[in-house]
SELUM-203127 format. One record per residue (C-alpha): z, y, x; residue number from 0. Coordinates in steps of 0.02 Angstrom, whole numbers. Layout:
+--------+--------+--------+-----+
:     c3 :     c2 :     c1 :   n :
+--------+--------+--------+-----+
:      Z :      Y :      X : NUM :
...
+--------+--------+--------+-----+
This chain:
+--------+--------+--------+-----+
:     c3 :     c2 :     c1 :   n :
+--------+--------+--------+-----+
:   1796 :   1757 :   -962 :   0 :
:   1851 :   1615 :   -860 :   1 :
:   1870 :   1457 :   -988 :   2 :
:   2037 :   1345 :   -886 :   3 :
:   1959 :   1170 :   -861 :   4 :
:   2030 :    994 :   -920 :   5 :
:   1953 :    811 :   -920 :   6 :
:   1970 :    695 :  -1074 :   7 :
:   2090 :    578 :  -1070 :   8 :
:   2179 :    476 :  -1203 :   9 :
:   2319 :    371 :  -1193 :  10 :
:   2389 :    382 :  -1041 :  11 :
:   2518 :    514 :  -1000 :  12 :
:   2434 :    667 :   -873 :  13 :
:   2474 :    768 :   -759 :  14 :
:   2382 :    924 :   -653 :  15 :
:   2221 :    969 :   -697 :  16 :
:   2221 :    856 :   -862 :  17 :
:   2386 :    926 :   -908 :  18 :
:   2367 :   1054 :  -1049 :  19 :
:   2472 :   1214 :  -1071 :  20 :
:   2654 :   1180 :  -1118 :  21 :
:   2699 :   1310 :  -1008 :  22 :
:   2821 :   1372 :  -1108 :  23 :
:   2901 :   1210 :  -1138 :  24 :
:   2873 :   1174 :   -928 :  25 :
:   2971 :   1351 :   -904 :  26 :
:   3123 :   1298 :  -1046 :  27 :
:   3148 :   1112 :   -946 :  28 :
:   3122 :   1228 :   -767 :  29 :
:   3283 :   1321 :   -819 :  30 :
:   3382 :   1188 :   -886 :  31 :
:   3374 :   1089 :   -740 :  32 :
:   3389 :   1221 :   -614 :  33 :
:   3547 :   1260 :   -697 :  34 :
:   3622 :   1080 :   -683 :  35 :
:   3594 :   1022 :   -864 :  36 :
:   3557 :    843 :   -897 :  37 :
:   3397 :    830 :  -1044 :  38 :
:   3371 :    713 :  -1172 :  39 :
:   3179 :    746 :  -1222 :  40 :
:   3172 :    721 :  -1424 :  41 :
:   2976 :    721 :  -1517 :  42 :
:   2891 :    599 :  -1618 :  43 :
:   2753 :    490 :  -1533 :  44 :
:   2590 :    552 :  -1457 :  45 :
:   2660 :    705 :  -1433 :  46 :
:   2656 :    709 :  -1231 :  47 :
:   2834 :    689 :  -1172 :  48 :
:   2787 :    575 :  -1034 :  49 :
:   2633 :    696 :   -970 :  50 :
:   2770 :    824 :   -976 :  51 :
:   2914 :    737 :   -849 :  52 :
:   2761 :    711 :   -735 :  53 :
:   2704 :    889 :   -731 :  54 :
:   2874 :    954 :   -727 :  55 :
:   2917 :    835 :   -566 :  56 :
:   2740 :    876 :   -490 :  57 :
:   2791 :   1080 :   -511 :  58 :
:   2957 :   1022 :   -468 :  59 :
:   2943 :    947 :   -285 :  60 :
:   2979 :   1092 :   -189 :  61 :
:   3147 :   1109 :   -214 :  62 :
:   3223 :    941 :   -293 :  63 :
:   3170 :    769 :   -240 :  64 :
:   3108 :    693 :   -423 :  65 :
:   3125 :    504 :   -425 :  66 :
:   3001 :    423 :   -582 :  67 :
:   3071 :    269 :   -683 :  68 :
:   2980 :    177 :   -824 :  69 :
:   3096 :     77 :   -944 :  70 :
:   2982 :     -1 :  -1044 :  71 :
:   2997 :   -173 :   -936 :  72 :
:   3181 :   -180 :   -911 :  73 :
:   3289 :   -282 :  -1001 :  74 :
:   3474 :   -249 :   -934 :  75 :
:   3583 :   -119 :   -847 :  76 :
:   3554 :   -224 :   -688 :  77 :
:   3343 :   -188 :   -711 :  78 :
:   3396 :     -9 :   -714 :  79 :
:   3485 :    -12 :   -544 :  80 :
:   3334 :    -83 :   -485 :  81 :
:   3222 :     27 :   -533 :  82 :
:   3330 :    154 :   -461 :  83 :
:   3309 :     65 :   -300 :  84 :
:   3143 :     66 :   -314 :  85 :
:   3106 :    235 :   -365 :  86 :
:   3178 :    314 :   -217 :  87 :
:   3034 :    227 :   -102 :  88 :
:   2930 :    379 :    -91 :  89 :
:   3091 :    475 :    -15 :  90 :
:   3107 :    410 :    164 :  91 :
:   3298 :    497 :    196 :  92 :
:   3349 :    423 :     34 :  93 :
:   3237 :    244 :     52 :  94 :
:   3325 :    204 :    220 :  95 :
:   3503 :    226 :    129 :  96 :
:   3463 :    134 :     -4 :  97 :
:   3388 :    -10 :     92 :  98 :
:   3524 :    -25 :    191 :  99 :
:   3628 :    -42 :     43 : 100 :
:   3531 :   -191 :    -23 : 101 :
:   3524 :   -267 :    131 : 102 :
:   3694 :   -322 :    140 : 103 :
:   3650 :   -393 :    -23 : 104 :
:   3496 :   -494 :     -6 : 105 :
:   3563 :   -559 :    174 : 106 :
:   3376 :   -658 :    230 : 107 :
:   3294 :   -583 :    112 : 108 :
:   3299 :   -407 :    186 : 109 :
:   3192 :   -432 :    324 : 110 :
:   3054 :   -444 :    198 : 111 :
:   3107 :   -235 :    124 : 112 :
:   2960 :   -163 :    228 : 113 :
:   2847 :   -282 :    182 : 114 :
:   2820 :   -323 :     -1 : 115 :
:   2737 :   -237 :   -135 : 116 :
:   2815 :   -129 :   -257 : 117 :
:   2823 :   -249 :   -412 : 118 :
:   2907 :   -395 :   -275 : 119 :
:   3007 :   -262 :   -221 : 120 :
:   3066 :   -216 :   -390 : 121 :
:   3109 :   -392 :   -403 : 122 :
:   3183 :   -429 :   -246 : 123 :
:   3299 :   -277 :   -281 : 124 :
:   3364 :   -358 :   -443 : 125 :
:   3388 :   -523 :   -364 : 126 :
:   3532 :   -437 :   -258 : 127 :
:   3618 :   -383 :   -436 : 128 :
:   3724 :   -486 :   -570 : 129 :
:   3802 :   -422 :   -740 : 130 :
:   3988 :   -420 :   -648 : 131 :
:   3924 :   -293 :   -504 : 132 :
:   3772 :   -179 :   -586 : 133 :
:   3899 :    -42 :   -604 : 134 :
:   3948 :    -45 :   -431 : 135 :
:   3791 :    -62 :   -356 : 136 :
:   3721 :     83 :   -468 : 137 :
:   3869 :    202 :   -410 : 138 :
:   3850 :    178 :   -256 : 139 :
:   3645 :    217 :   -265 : 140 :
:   3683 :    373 :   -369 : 141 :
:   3831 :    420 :   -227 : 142 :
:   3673 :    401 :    -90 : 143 :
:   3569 :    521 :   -223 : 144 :
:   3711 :    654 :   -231 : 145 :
:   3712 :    662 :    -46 : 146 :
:   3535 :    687 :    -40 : 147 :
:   3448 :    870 :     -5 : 148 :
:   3372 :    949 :    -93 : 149 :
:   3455 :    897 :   -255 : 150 :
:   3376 :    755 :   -358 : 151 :
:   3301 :    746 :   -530 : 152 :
:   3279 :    543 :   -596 : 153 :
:   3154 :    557 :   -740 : 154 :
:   3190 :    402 :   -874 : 155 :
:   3069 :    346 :   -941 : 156 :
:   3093 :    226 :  -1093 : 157 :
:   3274 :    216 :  -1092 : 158 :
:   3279 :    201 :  -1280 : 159 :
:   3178 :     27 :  -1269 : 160 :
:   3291 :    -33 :  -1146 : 161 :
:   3434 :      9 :  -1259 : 162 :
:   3353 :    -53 :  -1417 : 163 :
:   3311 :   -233 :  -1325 : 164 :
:   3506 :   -224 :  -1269 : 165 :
:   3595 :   -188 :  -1428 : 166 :
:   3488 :   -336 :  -1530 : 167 :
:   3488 :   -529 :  -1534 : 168 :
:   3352 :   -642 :  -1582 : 169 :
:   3363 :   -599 :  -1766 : 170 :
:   3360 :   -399 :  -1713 : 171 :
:   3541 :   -383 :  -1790 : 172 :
:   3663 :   -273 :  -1677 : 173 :
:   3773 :   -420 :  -1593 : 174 :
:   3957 :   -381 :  -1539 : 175 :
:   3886 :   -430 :  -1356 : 176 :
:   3749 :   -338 :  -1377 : 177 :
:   3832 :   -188 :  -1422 : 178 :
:   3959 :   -218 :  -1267 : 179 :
:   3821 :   -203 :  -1144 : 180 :
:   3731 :    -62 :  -1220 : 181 :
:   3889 :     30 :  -1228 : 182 :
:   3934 :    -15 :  -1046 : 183 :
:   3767 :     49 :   -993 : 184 :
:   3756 :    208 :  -1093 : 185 :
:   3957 :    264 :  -1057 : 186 :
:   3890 :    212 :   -869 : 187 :
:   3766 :    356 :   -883 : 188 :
:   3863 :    482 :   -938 : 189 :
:   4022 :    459 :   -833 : 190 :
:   3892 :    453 :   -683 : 191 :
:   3790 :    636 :   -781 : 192 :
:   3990 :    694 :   -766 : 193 :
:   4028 :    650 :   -604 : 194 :
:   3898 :    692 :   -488 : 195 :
:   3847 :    851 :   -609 : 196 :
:   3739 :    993 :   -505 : 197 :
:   3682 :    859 :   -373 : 198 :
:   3614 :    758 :   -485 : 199 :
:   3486 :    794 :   -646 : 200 :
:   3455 :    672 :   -776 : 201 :
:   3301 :    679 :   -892 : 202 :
:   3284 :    550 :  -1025 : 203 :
:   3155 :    504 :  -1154 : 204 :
:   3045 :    380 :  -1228 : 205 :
:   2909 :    329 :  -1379 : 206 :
:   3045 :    291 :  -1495 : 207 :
:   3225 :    399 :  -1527 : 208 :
:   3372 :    362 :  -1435 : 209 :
:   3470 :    462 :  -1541 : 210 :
:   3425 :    333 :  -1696 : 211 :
:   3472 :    198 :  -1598 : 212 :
:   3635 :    242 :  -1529 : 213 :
:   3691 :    304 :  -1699 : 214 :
:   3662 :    126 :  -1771 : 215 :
:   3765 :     47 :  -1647 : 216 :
:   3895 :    192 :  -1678 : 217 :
:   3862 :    240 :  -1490 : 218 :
:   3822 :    421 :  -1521 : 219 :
:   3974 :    495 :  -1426 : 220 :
:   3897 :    420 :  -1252 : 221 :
:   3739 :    532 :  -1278 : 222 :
:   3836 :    710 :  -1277 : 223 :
:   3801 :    750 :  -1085 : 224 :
:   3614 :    770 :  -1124 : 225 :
:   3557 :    923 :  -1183 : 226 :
:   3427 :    886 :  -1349 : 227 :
:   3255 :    960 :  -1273 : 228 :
:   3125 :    967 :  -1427 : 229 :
:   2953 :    965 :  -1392 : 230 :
:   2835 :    974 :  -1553 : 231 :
:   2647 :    976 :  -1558 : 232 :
:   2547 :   1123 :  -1503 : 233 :
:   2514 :   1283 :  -1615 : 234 :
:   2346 :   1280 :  -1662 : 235 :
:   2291 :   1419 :  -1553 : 236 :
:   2336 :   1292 :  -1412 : 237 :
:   2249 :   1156 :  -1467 : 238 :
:   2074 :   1272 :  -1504 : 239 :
:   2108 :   1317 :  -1318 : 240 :
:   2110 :   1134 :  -1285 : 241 :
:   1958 :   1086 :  -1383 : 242 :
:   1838 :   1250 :  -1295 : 243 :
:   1916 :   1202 :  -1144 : 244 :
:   1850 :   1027 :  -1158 : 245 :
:   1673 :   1097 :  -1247 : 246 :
:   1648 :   1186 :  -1104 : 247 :
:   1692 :   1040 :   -967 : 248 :
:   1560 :    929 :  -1038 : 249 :
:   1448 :   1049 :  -1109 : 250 :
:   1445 :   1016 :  -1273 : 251 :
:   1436 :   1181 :  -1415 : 252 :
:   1574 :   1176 :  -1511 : 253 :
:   1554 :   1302 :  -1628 : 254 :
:   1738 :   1386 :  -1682 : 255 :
:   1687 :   1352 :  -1862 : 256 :
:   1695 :   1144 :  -1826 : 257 :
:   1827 :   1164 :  -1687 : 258 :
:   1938 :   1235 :  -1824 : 259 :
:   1886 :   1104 :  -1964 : 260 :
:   1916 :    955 :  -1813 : 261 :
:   2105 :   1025 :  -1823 : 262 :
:   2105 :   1052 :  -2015 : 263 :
:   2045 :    859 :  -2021 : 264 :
:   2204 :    791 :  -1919 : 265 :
:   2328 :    907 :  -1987 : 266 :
:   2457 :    918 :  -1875 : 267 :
:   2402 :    969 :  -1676 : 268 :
:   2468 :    827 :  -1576 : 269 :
:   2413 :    824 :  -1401 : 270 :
:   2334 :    641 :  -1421 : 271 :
:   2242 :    680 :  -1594 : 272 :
:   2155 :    831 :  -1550 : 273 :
:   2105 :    736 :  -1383 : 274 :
:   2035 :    567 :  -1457 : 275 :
:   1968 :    688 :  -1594 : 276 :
:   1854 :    763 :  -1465 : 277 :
:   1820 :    598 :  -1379 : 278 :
:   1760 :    542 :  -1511 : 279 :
:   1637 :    685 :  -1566 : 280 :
:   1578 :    704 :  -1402 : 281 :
:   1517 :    497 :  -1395 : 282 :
:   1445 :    539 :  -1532 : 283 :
:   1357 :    671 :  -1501 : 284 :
:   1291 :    589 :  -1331 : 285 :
:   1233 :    425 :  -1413 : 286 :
:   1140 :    524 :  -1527 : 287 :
:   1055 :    642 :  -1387 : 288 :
:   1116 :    797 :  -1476 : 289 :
:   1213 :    951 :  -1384 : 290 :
:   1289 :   1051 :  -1532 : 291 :
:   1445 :   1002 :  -1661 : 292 :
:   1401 :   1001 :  -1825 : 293 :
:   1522 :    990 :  -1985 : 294 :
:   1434 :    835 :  -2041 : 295 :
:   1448 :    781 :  -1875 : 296 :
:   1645 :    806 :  -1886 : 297 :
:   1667 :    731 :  -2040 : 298 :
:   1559 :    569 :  -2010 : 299 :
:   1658 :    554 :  -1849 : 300 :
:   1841 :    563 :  -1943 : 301 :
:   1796 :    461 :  -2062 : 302 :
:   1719 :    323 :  -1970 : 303 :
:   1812 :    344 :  -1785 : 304 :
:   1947 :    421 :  -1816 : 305 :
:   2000 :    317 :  -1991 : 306 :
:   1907 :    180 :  -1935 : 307 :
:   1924 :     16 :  -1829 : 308 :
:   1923 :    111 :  -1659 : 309 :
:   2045 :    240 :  -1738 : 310 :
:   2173 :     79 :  -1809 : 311 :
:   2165 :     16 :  -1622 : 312 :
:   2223 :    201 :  -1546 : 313 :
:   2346 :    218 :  -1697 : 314 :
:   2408 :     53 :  -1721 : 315 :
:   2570 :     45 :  -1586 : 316 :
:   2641 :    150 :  -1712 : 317 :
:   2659 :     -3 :  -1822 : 318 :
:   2712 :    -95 :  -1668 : 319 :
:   2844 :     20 :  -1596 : 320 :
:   2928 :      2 :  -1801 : 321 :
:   2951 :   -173 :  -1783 : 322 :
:   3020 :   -157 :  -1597 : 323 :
:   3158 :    -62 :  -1658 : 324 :
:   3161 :   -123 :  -1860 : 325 :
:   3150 :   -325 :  -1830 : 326 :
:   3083 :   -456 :  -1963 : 327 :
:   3211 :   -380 :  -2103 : 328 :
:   3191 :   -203 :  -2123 : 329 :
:   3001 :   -206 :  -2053 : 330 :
:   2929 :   -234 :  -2219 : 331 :
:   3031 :   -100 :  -2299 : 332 :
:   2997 :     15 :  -2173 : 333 :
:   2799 :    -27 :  -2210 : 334 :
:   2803 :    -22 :  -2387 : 335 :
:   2895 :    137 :  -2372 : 336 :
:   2759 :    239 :  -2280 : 337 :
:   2630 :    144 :  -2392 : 338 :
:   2712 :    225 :  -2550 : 339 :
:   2708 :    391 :  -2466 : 340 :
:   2524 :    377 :  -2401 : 341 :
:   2460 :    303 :  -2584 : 342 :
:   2567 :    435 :  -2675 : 343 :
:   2566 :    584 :  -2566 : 344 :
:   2765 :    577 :  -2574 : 345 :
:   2903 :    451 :  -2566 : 346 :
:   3025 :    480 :  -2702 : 347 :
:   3219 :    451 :  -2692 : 348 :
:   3175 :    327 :  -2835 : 349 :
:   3033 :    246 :  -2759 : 350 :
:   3138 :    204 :  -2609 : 351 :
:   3290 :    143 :  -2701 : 352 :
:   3162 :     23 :  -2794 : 353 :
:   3086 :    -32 :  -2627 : 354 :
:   3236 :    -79 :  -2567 : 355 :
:   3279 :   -171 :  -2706 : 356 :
:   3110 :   -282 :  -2688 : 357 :
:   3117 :   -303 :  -2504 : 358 :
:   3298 :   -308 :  -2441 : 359 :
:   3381 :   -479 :  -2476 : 360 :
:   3535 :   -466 :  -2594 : 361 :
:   3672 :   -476 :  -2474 : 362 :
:   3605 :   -324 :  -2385 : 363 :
:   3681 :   -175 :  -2372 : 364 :
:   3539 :    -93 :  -2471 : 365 :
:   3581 :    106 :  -2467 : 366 :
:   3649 :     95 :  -2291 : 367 :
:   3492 :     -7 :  -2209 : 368 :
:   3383 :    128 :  -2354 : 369 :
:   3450 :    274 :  -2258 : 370 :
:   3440 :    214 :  -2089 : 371 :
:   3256 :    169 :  -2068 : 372 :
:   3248 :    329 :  -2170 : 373 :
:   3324 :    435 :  -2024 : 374 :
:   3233 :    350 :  -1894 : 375 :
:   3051 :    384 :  -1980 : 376 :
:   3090 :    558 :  -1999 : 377 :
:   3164 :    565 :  -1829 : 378 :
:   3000 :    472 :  -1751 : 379 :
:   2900 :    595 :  -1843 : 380 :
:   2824 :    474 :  -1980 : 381 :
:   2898 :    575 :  -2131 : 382 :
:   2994 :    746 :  -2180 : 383 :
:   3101 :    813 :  -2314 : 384 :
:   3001 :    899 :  -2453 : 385 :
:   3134 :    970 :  -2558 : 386 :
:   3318 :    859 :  -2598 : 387 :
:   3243 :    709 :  -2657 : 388 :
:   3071 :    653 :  -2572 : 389 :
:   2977 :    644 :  -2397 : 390 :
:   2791 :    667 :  -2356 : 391 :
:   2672 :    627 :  -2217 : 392 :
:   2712 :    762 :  -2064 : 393 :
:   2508 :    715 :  -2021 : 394 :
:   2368 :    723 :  -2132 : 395 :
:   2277 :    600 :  -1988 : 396 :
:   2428 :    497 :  -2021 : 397 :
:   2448 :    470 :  -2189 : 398 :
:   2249 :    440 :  -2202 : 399 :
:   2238 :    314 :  -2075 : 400 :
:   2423 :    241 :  -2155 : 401 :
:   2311 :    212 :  -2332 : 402 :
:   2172 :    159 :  -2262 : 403 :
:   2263 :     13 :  -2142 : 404 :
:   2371 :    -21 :  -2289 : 405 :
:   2333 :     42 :  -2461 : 406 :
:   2223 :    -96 :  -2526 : 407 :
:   2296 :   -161 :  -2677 : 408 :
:   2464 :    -77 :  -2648 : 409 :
:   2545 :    -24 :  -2810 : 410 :
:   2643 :    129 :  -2820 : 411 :
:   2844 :     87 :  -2862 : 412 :
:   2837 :    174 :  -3012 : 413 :
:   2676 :     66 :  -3052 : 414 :
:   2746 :   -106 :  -3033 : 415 :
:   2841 :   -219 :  -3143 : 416 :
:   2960 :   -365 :  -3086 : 417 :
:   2863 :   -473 :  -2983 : 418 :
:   2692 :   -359 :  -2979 : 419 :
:   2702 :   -305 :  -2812 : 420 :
:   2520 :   -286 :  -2776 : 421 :
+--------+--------+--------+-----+
């Protein structure tokens, strides 16, 4: 039998031949949009949203023209139009409508359109935009989009940073201004979802939840034009597909034995873990001039690649993306929070309420700020319910790699006593 093929590759998003199954999940988003529904893609990290908008628009560009935006740069509603701007370069109908647009903008300036590189562009685009006219600008680029045939599909990439870096000020506190813009930006995107509805597809995601975000601004009404799309990681039958598929690329015997115990290991199949998993074992495996997978093998390799320094360095925007969207304050709660669960196995309603009492300062609004970053790790997929009181590790990986980075010397909350926090 014929195995598919696939190349490692870990970190960055895929697409075509490195693209792994989803089909079901590519045939789900296929419908959606060809029916005129605008998607709001919701899984934790690593799980392969991104690889997913870029297979969909690759399978996609027969019938729609699918314009790609990344976020993760922009700072304002006026970066956004932009990016817009820029996106529709590869789409020569829609480029010459849109550069005419700008022109009457940039006045000298546009002689230099043809010319400049895509990041100059980008910012030779924004120059031609201020906070008083973003709105315009960016209904009149979507009005040029609507017009366009076939219909379009703008893939958004990292909206939820954008929003995040919107709503906070420097001491990552929701500011009145803050939440002005970010509420001007968001109601901007919907009336526009509204308005130019069966021309014009919107799919939106990111690495952290927008849904989080907007709630703690109270902005949740301005997300109810995007239809929640959940993606979760692969059933395991997927993932042993992945890891024979790879085995076979590179010629390596995998037995089924140690392909199923590399999965048992990590705990949860998401796409990025069972991928560096096999990166990993099959570096091994070449620096020590051997050809077959062995459980020792497997285990020596989790313990020391995949728990280890190299591991921390794949795993450690996790930590990162918490204090992007947490800030100074609630960053060490957050921490200490998914330290309790990792040293304990479980994070107790007591625990928590304990935690917060040690980390929050007084003033605080303790059980509101408690269940917030509560909601948001669950939402990320850091932690889930395990009965009416107390959350556990959704990966085993996870919460191994969470004790090992930050166990040492952690006591447990129901350990400590005031003052004896480690």
């Amino acid at each position: 039998m014929h195995t598919p093929q696939i190349k490692r590759t870990v970190g960055s998003p895929v697409s075509a031949d490195r693209f792994w199954d989803r089909e079901t999940e590519l045939a789900l988003l296929t419908q959606y949009l060809d029916e005129g529904a605008h998607v709001l893609i919701v899984s934790p990290r690593r799980i392969g949203k991104t690889s997913l908008m870029l297979e969909a628009a690759r399978k996609l560009r027969d019938r729609f023209l699918c314009l790609q935006m990344d976020l993760e740069k922009a700072h304002s509603p006026e970066d956004v139009v932009a990016e817009l701007g820029v996106a529709t370069l590869p789409f020569s109908s829609v480029w010459i409508k849109t550069r005419e647009m700008f022109s009457r903008l940039l006045g000298s300036l546009a002689d230099r359109l043809e010319t400049v590189q895509v990041d100059d562009l980008r910012v030779t685009l924004r120059s031609a935009l201020t906070r008083a006219d973003w709105q315009v600008r960016g209904d009149r680029l979507l009005e040029l989009l609507a017009e366009a045939d076939p219909p379009v599909v703008v893939f958004m990439d990292e909206v939820p940073i954008l929003v995040n870096r919107i709503l906070l000020d420097e001491r990552y506190e929701v500011s009145p201004e803050g939440r002005r813009q970010a509420d001007a930006f968001l109601s901007w995107l919907r009336a526009a979802s509204m308005r130019h509805q069966g021309r014009i597809r919107l799919v939106v995601t990111g690495s952290i939840g927008l849904e989080p975000i907007a709630r703690r601004a109270g902005l949740s009404a301005t997300l109810n034009t995007l239809t929640p799309f959940a993606v979760g990681p692969w059933p395991r039958e997927t993932a042993l597909g992945c890891l024979a598929a790879l085995a076979s690329e590179y010629k390596l015997a995998l037995p089924p034995e140690q392909a199923g115990l590399m999965l048992d290991l990590i705990g949860v199949c998401v796409p990025h873990y069972v991928q560096m998993f096999f990166d990993h074992v099959y570096r091994a495996c070449r620096l020590e001039g051997r050809n077959e997978v062995s459980e020792d093998l497997v285990r020596r390799v989790y313990e020391t690649s995949m728990l280890g320094t190299r591991g921390h360095a794949e795993l450690s925007h996790l930590e990162e993306r918490l204090k992007m969207v947490l800030g100074p304050v609630l960053h060490p709660l957050a921490l200490d929070l998914l330290t309790e669960a990792a040293v304990s196995r479980r994070l107790t309603a007591e625990a928590a309420e304990r935690l917060a009492r040690e980390d929050l300062p007084p003033n605080q609004r303790r059980g509101d700020e408690l269940r917030e970053i509560l909601a948001i790790l669950e939402h990320d997929g850091y932690l889930t319910p395990a009965g009416a009181d107390e959350y556990v590790f959704v990966s085993k990986l996870l919460r191994e790699w969470w004790q090992k980075r930050f166990g040492f010397g952690f006591i447990p909350a129901c350990g400590r006593s005031r003052g004896n926090r480690r």
